[in-house]
C-alpha positions in Angstrom: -12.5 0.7 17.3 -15.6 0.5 19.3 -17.1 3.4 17.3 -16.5 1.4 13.9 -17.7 -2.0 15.5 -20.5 0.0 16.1 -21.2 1.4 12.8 -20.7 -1.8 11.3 -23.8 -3.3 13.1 -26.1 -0.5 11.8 -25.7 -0.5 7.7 -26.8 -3.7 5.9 -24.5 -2.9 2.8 -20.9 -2.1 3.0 -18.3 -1.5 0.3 -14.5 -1.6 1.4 -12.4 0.6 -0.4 -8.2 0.9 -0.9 -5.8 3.0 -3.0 -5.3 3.0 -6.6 -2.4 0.9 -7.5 -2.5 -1.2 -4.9 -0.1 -3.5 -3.0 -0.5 -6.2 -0.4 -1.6 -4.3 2.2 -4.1 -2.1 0.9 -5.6 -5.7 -0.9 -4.9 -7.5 2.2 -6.4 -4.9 4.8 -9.5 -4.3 2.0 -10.1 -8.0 1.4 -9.1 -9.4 4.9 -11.5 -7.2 6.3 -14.3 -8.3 3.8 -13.9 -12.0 4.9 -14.0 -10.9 8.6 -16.9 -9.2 8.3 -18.8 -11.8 5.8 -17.9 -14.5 8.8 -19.3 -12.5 11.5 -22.3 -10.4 9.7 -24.0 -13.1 7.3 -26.7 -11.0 7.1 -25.2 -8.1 5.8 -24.2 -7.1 1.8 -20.4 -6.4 1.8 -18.4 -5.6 -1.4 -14.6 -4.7 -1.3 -14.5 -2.5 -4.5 -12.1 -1.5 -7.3 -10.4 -3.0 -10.3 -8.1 -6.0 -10.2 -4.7 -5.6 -10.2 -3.1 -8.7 -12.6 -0.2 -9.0 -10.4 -1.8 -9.3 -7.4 -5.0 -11.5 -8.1 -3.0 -14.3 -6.5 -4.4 -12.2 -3.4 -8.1 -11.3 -4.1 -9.8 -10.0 -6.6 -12.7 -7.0 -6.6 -16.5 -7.3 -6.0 -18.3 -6.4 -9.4 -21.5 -4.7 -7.9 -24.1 -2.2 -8.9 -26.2 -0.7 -6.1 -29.8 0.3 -6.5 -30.2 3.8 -6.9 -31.4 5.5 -3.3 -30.0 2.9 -0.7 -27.8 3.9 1.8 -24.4 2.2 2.9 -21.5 2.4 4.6 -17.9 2.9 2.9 -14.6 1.8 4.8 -11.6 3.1 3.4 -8.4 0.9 3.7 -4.6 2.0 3.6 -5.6 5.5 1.4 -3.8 8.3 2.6 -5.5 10.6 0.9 -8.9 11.2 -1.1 -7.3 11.4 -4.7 -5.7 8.1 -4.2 -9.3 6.4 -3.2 -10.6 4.1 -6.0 -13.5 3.6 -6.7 -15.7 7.3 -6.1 -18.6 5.7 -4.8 -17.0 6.3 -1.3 -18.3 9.8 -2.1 -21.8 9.0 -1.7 -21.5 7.3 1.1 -24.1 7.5 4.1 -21.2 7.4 6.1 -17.1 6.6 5.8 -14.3 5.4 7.9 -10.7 5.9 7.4 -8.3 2.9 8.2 -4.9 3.7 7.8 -1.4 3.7 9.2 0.0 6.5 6.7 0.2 10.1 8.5 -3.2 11.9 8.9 -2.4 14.7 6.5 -5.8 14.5 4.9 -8.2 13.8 7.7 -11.1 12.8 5.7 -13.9 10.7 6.9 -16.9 10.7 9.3 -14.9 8.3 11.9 -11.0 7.9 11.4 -9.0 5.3 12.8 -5.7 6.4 11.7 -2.3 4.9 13.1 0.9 5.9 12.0 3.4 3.8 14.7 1.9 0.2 12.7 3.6 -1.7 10.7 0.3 -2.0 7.9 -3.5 -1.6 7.9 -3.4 -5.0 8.1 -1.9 -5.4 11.3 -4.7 -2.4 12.2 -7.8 -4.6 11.3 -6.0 -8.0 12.8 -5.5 -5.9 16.2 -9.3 -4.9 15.7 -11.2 -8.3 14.6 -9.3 -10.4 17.9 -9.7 -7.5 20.3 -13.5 -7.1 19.5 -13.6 -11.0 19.2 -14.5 -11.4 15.6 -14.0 -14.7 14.0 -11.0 -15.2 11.8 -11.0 -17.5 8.9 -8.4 -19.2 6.9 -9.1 -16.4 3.8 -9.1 -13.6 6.3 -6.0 -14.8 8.0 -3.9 -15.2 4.5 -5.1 -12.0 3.2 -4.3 -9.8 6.5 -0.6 -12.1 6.7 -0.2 -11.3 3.3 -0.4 -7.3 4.0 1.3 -7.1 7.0 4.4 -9.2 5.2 4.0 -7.1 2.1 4.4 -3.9 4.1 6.8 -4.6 7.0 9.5 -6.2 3.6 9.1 -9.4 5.3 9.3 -8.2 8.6 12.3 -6.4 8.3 11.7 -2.6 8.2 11.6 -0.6 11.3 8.0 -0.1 11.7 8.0 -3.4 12.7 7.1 -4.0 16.6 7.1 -7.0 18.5 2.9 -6.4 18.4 3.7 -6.7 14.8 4.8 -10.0 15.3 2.3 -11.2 17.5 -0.4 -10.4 15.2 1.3 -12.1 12.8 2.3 -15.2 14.8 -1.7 -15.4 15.8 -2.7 -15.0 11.7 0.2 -18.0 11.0 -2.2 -20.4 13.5 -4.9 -20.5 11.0 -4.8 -23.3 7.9 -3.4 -21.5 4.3 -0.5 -22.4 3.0 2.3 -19.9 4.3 5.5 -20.5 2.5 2.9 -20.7 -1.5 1.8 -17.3 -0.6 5.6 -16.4 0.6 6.8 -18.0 -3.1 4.4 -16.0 -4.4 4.6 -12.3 -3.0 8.4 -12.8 -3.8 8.2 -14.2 -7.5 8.5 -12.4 -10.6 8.3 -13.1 -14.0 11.8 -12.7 -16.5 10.8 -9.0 -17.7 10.8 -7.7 -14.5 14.2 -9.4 -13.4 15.7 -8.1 -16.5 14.2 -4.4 -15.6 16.1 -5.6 -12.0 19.4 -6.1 -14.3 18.7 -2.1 -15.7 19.0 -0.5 -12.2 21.5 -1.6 -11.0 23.1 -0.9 -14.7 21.8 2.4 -14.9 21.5 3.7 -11.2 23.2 6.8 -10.3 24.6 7.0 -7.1 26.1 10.7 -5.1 29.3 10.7 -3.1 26.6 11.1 0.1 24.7 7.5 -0.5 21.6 8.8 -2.5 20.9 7.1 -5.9 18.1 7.5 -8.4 17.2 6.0 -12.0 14.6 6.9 -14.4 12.5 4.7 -16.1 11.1 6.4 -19.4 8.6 5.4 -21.3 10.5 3.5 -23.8 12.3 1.4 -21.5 9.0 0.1 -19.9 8.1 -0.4 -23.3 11.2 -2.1 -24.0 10.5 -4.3 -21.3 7.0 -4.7 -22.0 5.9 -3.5 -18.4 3.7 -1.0 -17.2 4.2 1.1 -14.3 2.3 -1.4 -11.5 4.3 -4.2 -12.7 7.7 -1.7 -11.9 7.0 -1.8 -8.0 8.8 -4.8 -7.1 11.9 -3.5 -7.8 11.1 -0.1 -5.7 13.6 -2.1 -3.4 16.1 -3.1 -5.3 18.5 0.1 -4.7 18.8 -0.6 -1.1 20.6 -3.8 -1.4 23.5 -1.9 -2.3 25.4 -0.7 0.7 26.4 2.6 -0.1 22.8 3.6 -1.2 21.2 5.7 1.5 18.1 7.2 0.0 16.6 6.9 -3.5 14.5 7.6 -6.0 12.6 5.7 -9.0 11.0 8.3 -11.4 8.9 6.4 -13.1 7.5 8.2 -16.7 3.3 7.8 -17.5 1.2 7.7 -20.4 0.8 11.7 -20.1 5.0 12.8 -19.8 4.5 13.0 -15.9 6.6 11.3 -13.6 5.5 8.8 -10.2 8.6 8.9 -8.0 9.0 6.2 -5.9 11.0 7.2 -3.0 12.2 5.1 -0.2 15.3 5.3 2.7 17.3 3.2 4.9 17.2 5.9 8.2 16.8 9.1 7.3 12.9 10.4 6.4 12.2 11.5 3.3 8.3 11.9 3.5 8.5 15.9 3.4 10.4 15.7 0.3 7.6 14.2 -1.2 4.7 16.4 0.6 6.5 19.2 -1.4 6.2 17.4 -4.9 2.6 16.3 -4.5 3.0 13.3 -2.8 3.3 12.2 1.1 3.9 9.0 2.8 5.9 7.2 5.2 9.0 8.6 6.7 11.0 5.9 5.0 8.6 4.9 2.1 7.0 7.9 0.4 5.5 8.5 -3.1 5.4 12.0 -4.9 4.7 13.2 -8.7 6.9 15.2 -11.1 5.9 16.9 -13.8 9.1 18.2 -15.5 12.9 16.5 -16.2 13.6 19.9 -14.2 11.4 18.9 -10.8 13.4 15.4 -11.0 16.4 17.4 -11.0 14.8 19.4 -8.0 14.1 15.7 -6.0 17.0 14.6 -6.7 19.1 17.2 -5.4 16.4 17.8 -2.5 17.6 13.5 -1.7 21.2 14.7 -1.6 20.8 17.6 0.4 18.6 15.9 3.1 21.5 13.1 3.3 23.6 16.1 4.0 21.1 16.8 7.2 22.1 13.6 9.2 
């Protein structure tokens, strides 16, 4: 954390980076971190970068910026895993980058890396960092960074959530935004997507060993007048059922391939999705499929794993 502190101090510009498709944490770790360092560097030119997710502008929304040609910066890259997932390629020319992230360090990229599996969120990362190197917290920073660590811990109820977890959120809830609007907010949806809500659990399969999956082709997002971002909200929605142990949302794109959303309850799924292009958490992974023949392959690979415990 020193090292990055460090860095910080030596580049006048700065762009922030997160994943494609994002979610509250990677906005709240990218954006948090902006208003943290714009507090404490006034000085300095800091753009958090990408495009603006609709759903989530209630949040933040992107730094529109063209650099002059020749200048050197700094790139920070929140909550990305991996380099395909990085939006914006600017990172790419980058003097110099730093990795943030809590997801496994399968792709160690980066000049400095600051990687940590065992938290709840980048967000709870870059809280931990701004009070233990005494940086000045706002109100934006503090909403933005609560918002991310809520958003990734399911509102504080998965089991990467630590009792540091929830001191770095009870120090966050001290500063003056407007907790339970932003709680109404992360947790609202509009009618489509409660009525794609009412197709899974009318059209989710479920094995005799608690795994359950559902598809979601192109013509039923097209039925419900959704695209595939606005499907994330109900990556949950299996797991309120209590026979479902493990599961799977394949999820069809413009091109005929399939982003599988995969989460579980207890037992890891992550190297199921490292084997179909994906990675992630051991509860909460991601992975692609390219064939109605590799869903068939996940979904018995979900089974079979259940099998395992």
């Amino acid at each position: 954390m020193k090292e990055i502190l460090t860095k910080i101090k030596e580049y006048d510009t700065i762009l922030i980076h997160r994943h494609k498709n994002p979610d509250p944490d990677a906005l709240g770790s990218q954006c948090g971190l902006r208003a943290i360092l714009r507090a404490n560097f006034p000085e300095k030119k800091i753009y958090a970068v990408g495009y603006d997710e609709p759903t989530l502008t209630y949040l933040a929304e992107m730094d529109q910026v063209e650099l002059e040609s020749g200048i050197r910066y700094l790139s920070i890259v929140c909550d990305t895993a991996n380099t395909p997932r990085i939006d914006d390629d600017r990172w790419m020319q980058a003097d110099y980058v730093i990795k943030i992230d809590h997801h496994p360090n399968d792709d160690a990229y980066g000049d400095l890396r600051l990687v940590e599996p065992d938290r709840s969120s980048a967000s709870e990362i870059i809280t931990d960092f701004a009070l233990n190197h005494d940086l000045a917290l706002n109100e934006e920073a503090a909403r933005l960074l609560y918002g991310g660590i809520v958003g990734d811990t399911g509102r504080f109820l998965y089991p990467a959530t630590s009792a540091q977890t929830l001191y770095l959120a009870s120090k966050l809830a001290e500063f003056d935004f407007d907790r339970p609007a932003l709680g109404r907010e992360m947790t609202s949806f509009d009618m489509k997507v409660a009525r794609l809500q009412g197709y899974v659990y009318e059209n989710l399969e479920i094995s005799e060993n608690g795994a359950g999956r559902v598809l979601l082709s192109k013509e039923v997002l097209e039925k419900f007048n959704l695209r595939d971002a606005e499907t994330s909200s109900i990556v949950g929605t299996p797991g309120s059922i209590r026979d479902v142990q493990s599961w799977a949302i394949f999820v069809e794109q413009a091109d005929g391939h399939y982003r599988v959303r995969m989460r579980s309850k207890t037992v890891p799924i992550n190297e199921i999705a490292k084997k179909h292009d994906g990675g992630g958490h051991a509860l909460a992974s991601g992975a692609n499929s390219y064939s109605l023949e590799e869903n068939e392959q996940i979904w018995q690979e979900l089974q079979d794993n259940l099998e395992k415990k």
